[in-house]
C-alpha positions in Angstrom: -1.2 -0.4 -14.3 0.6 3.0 -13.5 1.1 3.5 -9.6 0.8 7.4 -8.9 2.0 8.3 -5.6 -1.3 10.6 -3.4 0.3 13.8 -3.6 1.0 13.6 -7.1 -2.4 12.2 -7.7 -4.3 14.7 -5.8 -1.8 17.3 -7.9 -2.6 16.0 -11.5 -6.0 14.6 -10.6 -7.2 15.5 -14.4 -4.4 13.8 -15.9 -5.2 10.8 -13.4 -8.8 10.5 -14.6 -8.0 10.5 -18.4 -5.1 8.3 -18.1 -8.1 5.8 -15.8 -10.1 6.5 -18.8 -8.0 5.6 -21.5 -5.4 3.3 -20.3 -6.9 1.5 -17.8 -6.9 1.1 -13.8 -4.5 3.7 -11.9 -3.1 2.5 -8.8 -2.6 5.3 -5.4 -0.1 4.5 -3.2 0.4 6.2 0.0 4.0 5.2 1.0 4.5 3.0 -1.4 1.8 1.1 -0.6 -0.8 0.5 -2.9 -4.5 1.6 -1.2 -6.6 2.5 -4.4 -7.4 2.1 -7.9 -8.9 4.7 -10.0 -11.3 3.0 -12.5 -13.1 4.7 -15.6 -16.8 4.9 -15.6 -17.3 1.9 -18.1 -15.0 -0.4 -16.6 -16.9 0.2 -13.2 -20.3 -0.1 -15.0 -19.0 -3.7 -16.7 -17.5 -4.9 -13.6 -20.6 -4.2 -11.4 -23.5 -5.2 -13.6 -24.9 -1.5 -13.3 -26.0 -1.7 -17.2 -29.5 -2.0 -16.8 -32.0 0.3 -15.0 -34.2 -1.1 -12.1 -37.0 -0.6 -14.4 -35.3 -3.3 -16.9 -35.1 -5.2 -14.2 -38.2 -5.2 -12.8 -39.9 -6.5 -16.1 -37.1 -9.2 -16.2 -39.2 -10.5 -13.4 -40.8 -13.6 -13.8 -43.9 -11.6 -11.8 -44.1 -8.8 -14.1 -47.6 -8.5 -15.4 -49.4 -10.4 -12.7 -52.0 -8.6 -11.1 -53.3 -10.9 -8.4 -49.7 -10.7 -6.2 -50.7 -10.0 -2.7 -48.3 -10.1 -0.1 -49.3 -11.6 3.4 -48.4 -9.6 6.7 -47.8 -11.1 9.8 -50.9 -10.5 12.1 -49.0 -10.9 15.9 -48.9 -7.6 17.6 -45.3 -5.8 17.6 -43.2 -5.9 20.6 -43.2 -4.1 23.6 -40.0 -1.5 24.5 -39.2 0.0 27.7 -38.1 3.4 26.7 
């Protein structure tokens, strides 16, 4: 992983996404220490499970299709605040 110091970073910030891009993870450090990583889009994607669409994964539901899902509210009146 390349460290790029913040100024330089902030300087070459193109360079610093296509290097995140196509080499990998780019560390920022901030006097010499590291306090961020610069991640392509695809990485992030794998890495968070962001792949499929809330739609996709509404139908993965073990509910989808079922018609008679009612939901039950709680009847006892809300709570009184002194304003």
């Amino acid at each position: 992983m390349q460290a790029w110091q913040l100024q330089t970073a902030k300087a070459r910030f193109s360079e610093l996404v296509k290097s995140a891009a196509d080499d990998g993870p780019q560390e920022i450090t901030v006097h010499g220490r590291p306090v961020a990583v610069v991640i392509s889009r695809e990485l992030f994607d794998r890495l968070s499970g962001n792949q499929s669409s809330l739609v996709d994964f509404m139908r993965q539901s073990p509910l989808h299709g079922s018609d008679d899902i009612t939901f039950e509210r709680d009847a006892s009146p809300p709570r009184e605040v002194d304003l």
